[in-house]
C-alpha positions in Angstrom: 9.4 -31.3 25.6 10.5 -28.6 27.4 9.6 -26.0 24.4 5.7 -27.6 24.5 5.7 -27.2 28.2 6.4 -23.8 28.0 3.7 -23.3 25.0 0.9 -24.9 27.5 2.0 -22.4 30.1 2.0 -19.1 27.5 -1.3 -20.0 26.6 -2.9 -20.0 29.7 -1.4 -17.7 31.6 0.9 -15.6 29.2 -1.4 -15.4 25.8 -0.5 -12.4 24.5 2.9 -13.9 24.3 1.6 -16.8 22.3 2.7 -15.5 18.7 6.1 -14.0 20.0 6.4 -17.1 21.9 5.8 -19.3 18.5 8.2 -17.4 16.4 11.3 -18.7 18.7 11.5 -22.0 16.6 11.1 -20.1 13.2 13.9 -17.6 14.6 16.3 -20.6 15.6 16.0 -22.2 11.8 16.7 -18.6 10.5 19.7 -18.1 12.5 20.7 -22.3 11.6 20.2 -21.5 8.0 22.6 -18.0 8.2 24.9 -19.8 10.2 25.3 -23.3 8.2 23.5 -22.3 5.1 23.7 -18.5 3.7 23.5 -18.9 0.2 19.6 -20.6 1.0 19.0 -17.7 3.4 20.1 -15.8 0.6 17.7 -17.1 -1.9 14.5 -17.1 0.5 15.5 -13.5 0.8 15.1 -13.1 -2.9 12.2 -15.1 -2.7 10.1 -13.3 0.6 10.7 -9.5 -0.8 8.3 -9.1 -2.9 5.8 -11.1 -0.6 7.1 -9.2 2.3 3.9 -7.2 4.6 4.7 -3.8 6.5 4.0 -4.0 10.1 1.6 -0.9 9.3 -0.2 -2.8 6.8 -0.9 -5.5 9.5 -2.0 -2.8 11.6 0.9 -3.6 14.6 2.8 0.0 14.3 1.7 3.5 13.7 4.9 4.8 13.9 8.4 3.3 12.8 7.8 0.8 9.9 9.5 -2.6 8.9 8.8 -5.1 6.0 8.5 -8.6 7.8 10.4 -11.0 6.9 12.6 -9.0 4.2 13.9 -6.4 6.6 14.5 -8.3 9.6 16.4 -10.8 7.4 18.4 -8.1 5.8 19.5 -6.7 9.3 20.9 -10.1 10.6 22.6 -11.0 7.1 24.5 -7.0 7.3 25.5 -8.7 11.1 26.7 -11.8 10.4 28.5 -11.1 7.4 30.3 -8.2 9.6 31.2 -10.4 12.3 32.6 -12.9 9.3 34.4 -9.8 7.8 35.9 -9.4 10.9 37.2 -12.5 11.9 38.3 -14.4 8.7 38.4 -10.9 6.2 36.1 -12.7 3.4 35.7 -9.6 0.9 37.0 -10.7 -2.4 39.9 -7.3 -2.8 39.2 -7.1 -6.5 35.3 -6.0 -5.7 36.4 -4.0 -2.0 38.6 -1.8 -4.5 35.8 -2.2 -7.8 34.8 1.9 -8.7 30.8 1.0 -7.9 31.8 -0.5 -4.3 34.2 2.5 -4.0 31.5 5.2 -5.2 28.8 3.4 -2.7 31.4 3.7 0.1 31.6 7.6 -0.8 27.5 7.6 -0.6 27.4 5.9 3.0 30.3 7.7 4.5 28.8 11.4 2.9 25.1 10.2 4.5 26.6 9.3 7.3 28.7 12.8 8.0 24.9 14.5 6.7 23.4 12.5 9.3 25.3 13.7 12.0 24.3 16.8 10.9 20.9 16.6 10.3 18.1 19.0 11.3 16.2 15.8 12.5 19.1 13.3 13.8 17.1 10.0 14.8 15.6 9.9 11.5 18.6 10.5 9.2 20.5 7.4 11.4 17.0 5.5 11.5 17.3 5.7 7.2 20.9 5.3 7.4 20.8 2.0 9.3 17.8 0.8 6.8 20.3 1.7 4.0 23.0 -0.5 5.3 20.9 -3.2 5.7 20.2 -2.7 2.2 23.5 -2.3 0.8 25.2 -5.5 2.9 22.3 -7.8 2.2 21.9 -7.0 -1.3 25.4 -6.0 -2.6 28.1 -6.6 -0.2 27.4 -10.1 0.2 26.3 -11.2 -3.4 30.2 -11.4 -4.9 30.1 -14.7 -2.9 27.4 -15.9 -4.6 27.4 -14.3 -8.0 30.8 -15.7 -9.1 28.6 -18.8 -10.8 26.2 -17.7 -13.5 23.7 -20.6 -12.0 23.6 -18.6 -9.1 22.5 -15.2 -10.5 20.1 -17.1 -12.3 18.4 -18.6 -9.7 18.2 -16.0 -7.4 16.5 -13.3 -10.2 14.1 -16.7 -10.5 13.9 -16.8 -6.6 12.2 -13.0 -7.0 10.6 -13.3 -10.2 8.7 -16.3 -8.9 7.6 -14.6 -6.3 6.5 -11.2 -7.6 4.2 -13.6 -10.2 2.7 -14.5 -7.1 1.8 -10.7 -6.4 0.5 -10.3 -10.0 -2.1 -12.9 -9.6 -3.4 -11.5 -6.6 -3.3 -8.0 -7.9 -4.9 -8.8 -11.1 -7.7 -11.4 -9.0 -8.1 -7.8 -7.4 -8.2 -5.2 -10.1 -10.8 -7.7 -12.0 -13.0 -6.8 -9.1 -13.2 -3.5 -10.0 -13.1 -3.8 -14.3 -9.5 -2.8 -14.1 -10.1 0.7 -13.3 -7.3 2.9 -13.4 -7.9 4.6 -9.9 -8.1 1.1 -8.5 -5.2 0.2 -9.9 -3.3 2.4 -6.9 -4.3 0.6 -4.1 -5.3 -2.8 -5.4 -1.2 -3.9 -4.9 -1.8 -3.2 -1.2 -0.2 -4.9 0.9 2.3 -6.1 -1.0 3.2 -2.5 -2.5 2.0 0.5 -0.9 1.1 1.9 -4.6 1.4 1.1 -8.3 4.4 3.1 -9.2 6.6 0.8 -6.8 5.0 -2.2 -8.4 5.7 -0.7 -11.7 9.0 -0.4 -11.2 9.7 -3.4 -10.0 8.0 -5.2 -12.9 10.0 -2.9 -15.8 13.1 -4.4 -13.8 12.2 -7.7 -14.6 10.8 -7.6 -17.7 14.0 -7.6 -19.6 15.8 -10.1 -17.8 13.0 -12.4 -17.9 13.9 -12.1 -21.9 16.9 -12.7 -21.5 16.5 -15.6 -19.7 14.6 -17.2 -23.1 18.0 -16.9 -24.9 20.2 -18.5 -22.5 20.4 -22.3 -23.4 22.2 -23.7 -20.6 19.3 -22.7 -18.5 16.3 -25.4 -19.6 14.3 -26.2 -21.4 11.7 -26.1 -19.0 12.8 -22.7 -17.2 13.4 -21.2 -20.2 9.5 -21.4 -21.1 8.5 -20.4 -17.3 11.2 -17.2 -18.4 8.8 -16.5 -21.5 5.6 -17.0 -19.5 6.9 -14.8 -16.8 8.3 -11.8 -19.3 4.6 -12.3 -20.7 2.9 -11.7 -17.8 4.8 -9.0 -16.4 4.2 -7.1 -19.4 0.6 -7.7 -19.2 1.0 -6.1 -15.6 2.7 -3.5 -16.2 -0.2 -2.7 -18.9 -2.9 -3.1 -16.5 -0.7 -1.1 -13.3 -0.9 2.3 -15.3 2.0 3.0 -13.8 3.5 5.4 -16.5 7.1 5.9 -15.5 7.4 2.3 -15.7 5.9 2.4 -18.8 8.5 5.3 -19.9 11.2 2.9 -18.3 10.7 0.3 -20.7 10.9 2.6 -23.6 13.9 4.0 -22.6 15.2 0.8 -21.9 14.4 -0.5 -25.7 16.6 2.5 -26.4 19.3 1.4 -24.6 19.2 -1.6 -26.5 18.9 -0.4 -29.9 22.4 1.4 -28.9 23.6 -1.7 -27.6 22.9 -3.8 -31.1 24.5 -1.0 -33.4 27.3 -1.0 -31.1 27.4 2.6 -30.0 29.9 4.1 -27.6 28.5 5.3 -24.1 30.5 8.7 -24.6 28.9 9.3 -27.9 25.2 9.1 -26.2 26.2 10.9 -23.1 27.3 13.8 -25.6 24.5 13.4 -27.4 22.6 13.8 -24.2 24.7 16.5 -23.2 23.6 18.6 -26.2 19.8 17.3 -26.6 19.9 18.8 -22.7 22.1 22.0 -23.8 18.8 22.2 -26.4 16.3 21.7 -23.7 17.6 25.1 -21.0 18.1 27.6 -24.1 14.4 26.7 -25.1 13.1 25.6 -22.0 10.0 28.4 -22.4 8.9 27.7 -25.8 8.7 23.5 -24.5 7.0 24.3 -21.3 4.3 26.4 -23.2 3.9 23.7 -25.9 3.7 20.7 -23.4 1.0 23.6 -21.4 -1.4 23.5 -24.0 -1.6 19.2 -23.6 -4.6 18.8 -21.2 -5.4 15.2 -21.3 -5.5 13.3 -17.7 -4.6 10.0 -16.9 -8.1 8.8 -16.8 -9.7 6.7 -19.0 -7.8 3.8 -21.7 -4.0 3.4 -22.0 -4.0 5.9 -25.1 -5.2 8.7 -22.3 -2.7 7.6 -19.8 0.2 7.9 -22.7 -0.8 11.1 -23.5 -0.8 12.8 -19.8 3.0 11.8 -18.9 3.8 15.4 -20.9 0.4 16.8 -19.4 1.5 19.6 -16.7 -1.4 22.1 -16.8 -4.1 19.9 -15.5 -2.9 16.2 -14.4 -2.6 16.4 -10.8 -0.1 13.8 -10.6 2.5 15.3 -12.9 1.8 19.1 -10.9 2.3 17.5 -7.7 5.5 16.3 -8.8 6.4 19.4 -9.9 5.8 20.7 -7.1 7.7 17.9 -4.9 10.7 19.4 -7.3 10.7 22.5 -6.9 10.3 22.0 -2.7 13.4 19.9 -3.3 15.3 22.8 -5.0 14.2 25.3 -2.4 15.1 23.1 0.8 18.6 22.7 -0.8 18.6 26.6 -1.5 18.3 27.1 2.0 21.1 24.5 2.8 23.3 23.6 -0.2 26.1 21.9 1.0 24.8 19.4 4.0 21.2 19.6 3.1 18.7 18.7 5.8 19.5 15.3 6.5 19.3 11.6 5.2 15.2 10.5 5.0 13.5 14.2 6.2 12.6 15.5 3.1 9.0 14.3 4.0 8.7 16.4 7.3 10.3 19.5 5.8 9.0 20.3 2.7 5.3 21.4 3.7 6.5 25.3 4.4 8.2 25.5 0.9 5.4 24.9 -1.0 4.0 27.6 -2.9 0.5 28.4 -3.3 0.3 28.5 -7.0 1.8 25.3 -7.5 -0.2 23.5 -4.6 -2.5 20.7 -6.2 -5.6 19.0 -5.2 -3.6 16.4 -3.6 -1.1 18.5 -1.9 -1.0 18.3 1.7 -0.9 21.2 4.2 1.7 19.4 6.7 4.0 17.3 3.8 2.5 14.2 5.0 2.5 11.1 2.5 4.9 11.4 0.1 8.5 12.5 -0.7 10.9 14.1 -3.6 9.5 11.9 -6.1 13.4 12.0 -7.7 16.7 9.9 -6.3 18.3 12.6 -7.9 16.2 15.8 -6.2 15.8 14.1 -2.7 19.6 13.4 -2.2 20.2 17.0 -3.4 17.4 18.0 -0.6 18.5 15.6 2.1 22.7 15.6 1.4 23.3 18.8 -0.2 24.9 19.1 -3.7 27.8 16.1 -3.0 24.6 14.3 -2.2 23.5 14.6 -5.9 26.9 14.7 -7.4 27.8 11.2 -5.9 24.1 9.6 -7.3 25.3 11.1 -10.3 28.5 9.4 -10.9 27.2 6.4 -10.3 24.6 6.6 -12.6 27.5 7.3 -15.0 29.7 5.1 -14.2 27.2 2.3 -14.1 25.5 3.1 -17.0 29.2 3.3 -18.8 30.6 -0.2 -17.0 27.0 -2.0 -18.8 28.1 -0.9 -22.6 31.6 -1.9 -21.6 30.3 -5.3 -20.2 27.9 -6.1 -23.4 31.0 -5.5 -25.6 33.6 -6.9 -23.5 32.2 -10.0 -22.1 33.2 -13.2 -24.5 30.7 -15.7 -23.6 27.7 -15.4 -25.5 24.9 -16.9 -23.2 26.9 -14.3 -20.4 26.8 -11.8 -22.8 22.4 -11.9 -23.0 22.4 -12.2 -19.6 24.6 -8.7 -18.9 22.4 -7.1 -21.4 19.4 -8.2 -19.2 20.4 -7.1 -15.8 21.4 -4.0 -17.2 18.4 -2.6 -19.3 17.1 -4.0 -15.9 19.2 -2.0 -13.9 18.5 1.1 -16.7 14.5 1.0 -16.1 15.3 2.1 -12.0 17.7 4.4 -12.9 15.3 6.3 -15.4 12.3 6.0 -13.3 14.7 7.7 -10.2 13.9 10.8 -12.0 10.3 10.2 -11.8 10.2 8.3 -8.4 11.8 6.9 -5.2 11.9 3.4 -4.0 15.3 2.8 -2.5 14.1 3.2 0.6 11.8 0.0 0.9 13.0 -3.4 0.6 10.8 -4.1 -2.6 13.0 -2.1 -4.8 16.4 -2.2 -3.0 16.8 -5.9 -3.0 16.8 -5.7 -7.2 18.4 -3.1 -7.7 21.3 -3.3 -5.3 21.6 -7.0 -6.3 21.7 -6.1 -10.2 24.5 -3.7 -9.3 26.1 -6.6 -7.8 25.9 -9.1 -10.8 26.8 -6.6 -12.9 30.1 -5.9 -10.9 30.7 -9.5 -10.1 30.7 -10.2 -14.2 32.9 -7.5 -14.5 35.8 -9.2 -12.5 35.1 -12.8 -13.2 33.8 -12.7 -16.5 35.6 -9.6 -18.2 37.4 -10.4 -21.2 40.6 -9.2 -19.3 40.5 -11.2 -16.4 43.1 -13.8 -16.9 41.4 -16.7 -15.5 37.3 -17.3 -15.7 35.9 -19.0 -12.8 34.4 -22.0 -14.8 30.9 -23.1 -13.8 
C-alpha cells in the first residue's frame, strides 16, 4: 500500500522520478535473488548480456557508458561475493592457487600499479574497476557453479539462447537492406556497437554449440536446439562479414585437426616459433606480395575473403595498420608503464603518420582503439603489460591440449574441446580486435576460462576424487 501511495504521489508531483521510482521493486528482487538465489542471478546474467543496451544507445549519457542490466549486475555480484569472501572465505584454494587465477592476479595488480601511474588517472581506474567487475562476475565466481557439468551447460545455453534472439533481429534487419555488406556494421545496433564484436561473439559459440550435439546426457531435445543453434550462428557469421571471425573459425578448425591427430602443444608452438622466425627474415618480399592484392571487402563473400591479406587499398586493414603502428610508437615513448589502462583512444591521434592515415582515420583518435589485446596492453601497460597477455595465452592454450588429452570422461572430453576452440576463436581474433572491454565479449570469454580451469581441478584425470553429477 504504502509503495502505490508513493507511486500516485511521484506521478503527480515528482514525474520525472516515475521510472527511477519503478525500478525500486525490480532492484529489491535483484538484490533477493543475489542474496537467496546466486546461481539464478548467475544464469539471467548469462542470459541479459547479449540483450544488454548501452545507456548511449538509449540516448541517457554522452559521456561515461554502462551496458544495462549486464553491467550493473556484474558490479553488485564482484560486491557481494567480496563481502562473502570476507566473512566465510568461500574460494575453493585449489582454483585461488590454479596458474590462470594466479596469472590474472599478475594482470590486475600490474593494471592497477599502471593505473596509478597513468597519464590520464580517472580513466585508467574507471577501466580498471569495469575490469574487475568483469573478472569477479565472470571468473571468480563460476568455480561455485561450474563444478557440475549441468551447470556449464546451462549457462553457455542461458547466452546462446539469448544471442539467437539478437540474430533474428539482426538478420529481420539486414533483410531490409538485401544483406548489404556496409549494412551489415550498423544493423547489430544496439545490441553490438558493430559487426566485428558480434562476430566474435558468434565464432565463440559456434563450436560449443557442436559440441553440445555430441553430448548424450544432455537431451534429446536440447541436443537438436544445440544443432539448430550451431546452424544458425554459422549462417550469421556468413551474413555479419565480419572477417576475423571468419579467420577465427578457421583457425579454430586447425586447432582441432591437431587435437584429433594428437599433437603436442610444444611441437605447434615450435612450429610457430619457426613459421614466425620465416616471416621477420622475409618480411619484405611478403609485404610486397600481399601489396600487389587490391581486392576490397565489397561485394560477395569471395571479395571479402580475398581482402583480409589486402593492405594497399582496403581501408579497414590500413586503418589497422595504422592503429598498430600508433600502438608501437606510444609504447616507444613509454616502454615500461605505458600510458595507462583504457587511454589508448585519447592518445594515439598525434602518432599517426600522414602516409599511413586512411580515409577513415580521424584527426583527434576519436572512435576506435588498438584494434589488438596484444598491441593495446603493450600501449597502455608497457612491455609486462604484453608479456603477461602473453603467458596467458600460452598457458591457456597449453592447459586446453592437456585437458582434451587428460580428461577421462568422454561426453567431458567433447565438451573441453568445445569451450576451448571457443575460447581459441577470441584469443586469435585479439590480434585482429578488442572486445574485453564490453560486457558482450567479457562475459564468454572470462567464463570459458573459468570452465576450462574448473575441469581442470574437478575433472583432471589426476584428481583423486571427481565430483560426481
Amino acid at each position: 500500500m504504502a509503495y502505490i501511495l508513493g507511486n500516485a504521489y511521484v506521478m503527480v508531483y515528482k514525474k520525472d522520478l516515475f521510472y527511477p521510482y519503478n525500478l525500486i521493486p525490480v532492484i529489491l528482487i535483484i538484490v533477493y535473488v543475489a542474496i537467496f538465489h546466486l546461481q539464478k542471478l548467475v544464469f539471467f546474467l548469462a542470459f541479459c548480456t547479449p540483450l544488454a543496451i548501452t545507456l548511449k544507445e538509449l540516448g541517457l549519457s554522452d559521456g561515461m557508458d554502462l551496458s544495462l542490466p549486464s553491467e550493473p549486475l556484474m558490479a553488485g555480484i564482484m560486491v557481494l561475493y567480496i563481502f562473502n569472501q570476507l566473512s566465510s572465505n568461500i574460494t575453493d584454494k585449489k582454483f585461488s592457487n590454479h596458474p590462470v587465477t594466479i596469472l590474472i592476479t599478475i594482470q590486475l595488480v600490474w593494471m592497477l600499479f599502471t593505473a596509478l601511474t597513468s597519464t590520464e588517472i580517472l580513466i585508467s581506474l574507471k577501466y580498471l574497476i569495469s575490469r574487475l567487475w568483469f573478472i569477479f562476475s565472470c571468473y571468480i565466481i563460476m568455480p561455485h557453479l561450474f563444478q557440475s557439468k549441468k551447470n556449464i551447460i546451462n549457462f553457455i545455453y542461458c547466452y546462446a539462447t539469448a544471442l539467437a534472439l539478437v540474430v533474428f533481429y539482426t538478420v529481420f534487419q539486414h533483410a531490409k537492406f538485401n544483406f548489404n555488406d556496409k549494412a551489415a556494421d550498423w544493423v547489430v545496433s544496439p545490441f553490438y556497437n558493430d559487426h566485428t564484436a558480434y562476430g566474435a561473439a558468434l565464432a565463440m559459440f559456434i563450436p560449443v554449440m557442436l559440441s553440445f550435439v555430441f553430448i548424450k546426457s544432455i537431451s534429446r531435445y536440447l541436443r537438436i536446439f544445440a544443432l539448430a543453434l550451431f546452424c544458425l550462428f554459422v549462417f550469421a557469421i556468413i551474413l555479419s562479414f565480419a572477417r576475423a571471425g571468419w579467420l577465427s573459425l578457421l583457425v579454430s578448425a586447425s586447432i582441432f585437426v591437431t587435437l584429433i591427430f594428437r599433437i603436442k602443444f610444444r611441437t605447434i608452438l615450435v612450429t610457430l616459433i619457426t613459421l614466425g622466425s620465416l616471416f621477420y627474415v622475409f618480411q619484405t618480399e611478403i609485404f610486397i606480395a600481399l601489396g600487389r592484392n587490391n581486392t576490397d571487402a565489397e561485394g560477395g563473400f569471395s571479395n571479402n575473403i580475398e581482402s583480409v591479406s589486402n593492405i594497399s587499398t582496403d581501408a579497414s586493414n590500413l586503418e589497422r595498420l595504422n592503429r598498430w603502428s600508433c600502438a608501437i610508437r606510444m609504447w616507444q615513448d613509454k616502454p615500461v608503464l605505458g600510458w595507462g589502462p583504457g587511454t589508448y583512444m585519447f592518445k594515439y591521434a598525434p602518432y599517426q603518420l600522414s602516409s599511413e592515415r586512411t580515409i577513415i582515420s580521424t584527426n583527434f583518435g576519436t572512435n576506435g582503439n588498438a584494434h589488438s589485446e596484444y598491441l593495446g596492453p603493450l600501449a597502455e601497460q608497457g612491455i609486462f603489460g604484453l608479456l603477461i597477455v602473453v603467458a596467458m595465452l600460452l598457458y591457456c592454450t597449453s592447459l586446453g591440449y592437456k585437458l582434451v588429452y587428460s580428461v577421462a570422461e568422454t561426453e567431458m572430453k567433447i565438451l573441453v574441446i568445445g569451450i576451448f576452440l571457443g575460447l581459441m576463436t577470441y584469443f586469435v581474433h585479439g590480434f585482429l580486435n578488442n572486445f574485453l572491454d564490453t560486457d558482450k565479449l567479457s562475459l564468454p570469454f572470462w567464463s570459458f576460462l573459468a570452465a576450462l580451469v574448473s575441469i581442470d581441478i574437478y575433472y583432471s584425470k589426476k584428481e583423486k576424487s571427481v565430483k560426481k553429477l
